[in-house]
C-alpha positions in Angstrom: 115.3 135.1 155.6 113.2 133.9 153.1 109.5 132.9 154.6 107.3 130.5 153.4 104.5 131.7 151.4 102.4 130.3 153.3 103.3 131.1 156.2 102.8 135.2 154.9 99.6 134.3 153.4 98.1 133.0 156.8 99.3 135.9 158.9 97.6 138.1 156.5 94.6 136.3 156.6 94.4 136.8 160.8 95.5 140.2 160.1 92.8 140.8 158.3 90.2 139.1 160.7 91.4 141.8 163.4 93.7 139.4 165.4 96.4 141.0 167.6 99.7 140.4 166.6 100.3 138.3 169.5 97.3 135.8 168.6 98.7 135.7 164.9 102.0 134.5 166.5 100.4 132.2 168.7 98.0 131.0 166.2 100.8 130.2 163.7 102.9 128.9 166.2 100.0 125.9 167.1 99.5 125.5 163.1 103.1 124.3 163.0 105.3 126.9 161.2 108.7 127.1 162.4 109.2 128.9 165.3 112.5 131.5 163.7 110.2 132.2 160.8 106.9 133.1 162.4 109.2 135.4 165.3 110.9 137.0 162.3 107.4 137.7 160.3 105.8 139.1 163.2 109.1 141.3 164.4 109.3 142.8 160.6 105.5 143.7 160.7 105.5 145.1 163.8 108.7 146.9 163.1 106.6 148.5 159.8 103.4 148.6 161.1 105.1 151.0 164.1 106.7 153.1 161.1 103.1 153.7 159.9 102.1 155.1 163.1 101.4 159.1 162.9 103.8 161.5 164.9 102.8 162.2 168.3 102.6 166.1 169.2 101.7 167.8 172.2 100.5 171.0 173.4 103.8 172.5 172.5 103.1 172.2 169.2 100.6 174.4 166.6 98.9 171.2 164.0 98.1 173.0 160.5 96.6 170.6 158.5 96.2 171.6 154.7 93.3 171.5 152.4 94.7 169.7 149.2 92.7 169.9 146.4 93.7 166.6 145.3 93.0 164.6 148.6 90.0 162.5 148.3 87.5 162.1 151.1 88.3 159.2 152.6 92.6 159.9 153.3 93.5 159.9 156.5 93.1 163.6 158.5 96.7 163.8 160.0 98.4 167.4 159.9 100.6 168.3 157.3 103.0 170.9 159.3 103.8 171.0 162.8 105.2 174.1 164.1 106.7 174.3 167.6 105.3 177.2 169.8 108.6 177.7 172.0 111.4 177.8 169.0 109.2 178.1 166.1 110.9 175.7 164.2 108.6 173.8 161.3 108.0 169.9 160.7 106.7 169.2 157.3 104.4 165.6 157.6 103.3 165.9 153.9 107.1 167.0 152.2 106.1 165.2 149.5 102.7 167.8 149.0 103.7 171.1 146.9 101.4 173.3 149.2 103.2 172.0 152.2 106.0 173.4 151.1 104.2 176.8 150.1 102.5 177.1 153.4 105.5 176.1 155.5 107.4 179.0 153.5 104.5 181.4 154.9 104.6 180.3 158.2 108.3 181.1 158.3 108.0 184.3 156.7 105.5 185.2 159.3 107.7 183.8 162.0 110.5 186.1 161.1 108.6 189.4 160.9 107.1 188.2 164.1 110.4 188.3 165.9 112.3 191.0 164.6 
């Protein structure tokens, strides 16, 4: 569905004021926009801003987080490798990162000579 320009514009606006999602629907809703588009907006932003949200890792699981030389200060300090302490098996969080890769390649080196 196409949305009304508008209609995107306005939500952003609220958005950006720190309105819930469910006050941007309700506001927009009161404003008049059509009641298909707004759901749809609000469903699809949602739907990515839950795509945006960090992995969630327990006690079960070592956090290595990676000190890239080209990060700047202010990026956001999530881990770049997960490793799982019962089957040792790795989860990259930064694949796209060459030292990910070189660190998890480590870790499994280590992990083998650990077990043999």
């Amino acid at each position: 569905m196409d949305f009304d320009p508008e209609l995107v514009r306005r939500a952003q606006m609220l958005l950006t004021l720190d309105h819930s999602l469910s006050q941007v629907k309700e506001i927009l809703l009161r404003e008049g926009y059509s009641d298909g588009q707004v759901e749809e907006l609000i469903d699809a932003t949602e739907e990515v801003l839950n795509y945006f949200v960090p992995p969630v890792y327990n006690d079960e699981k070592i956090a290595i987080d990676i000190r890239h030389s080209n990060r700047g200060i202010d990026i956001d300090e999530t881990p770049d490798i997960l490793v799982d302490r019962i089957s040792g098996k790795i989860e990259l969080l930064t694949p796209h990162l060459q030292e990910t890769w070189r660190v998890a390649n480590e870790i499994r080196k280590s992990i083998k000579y650990q077990y043999r």
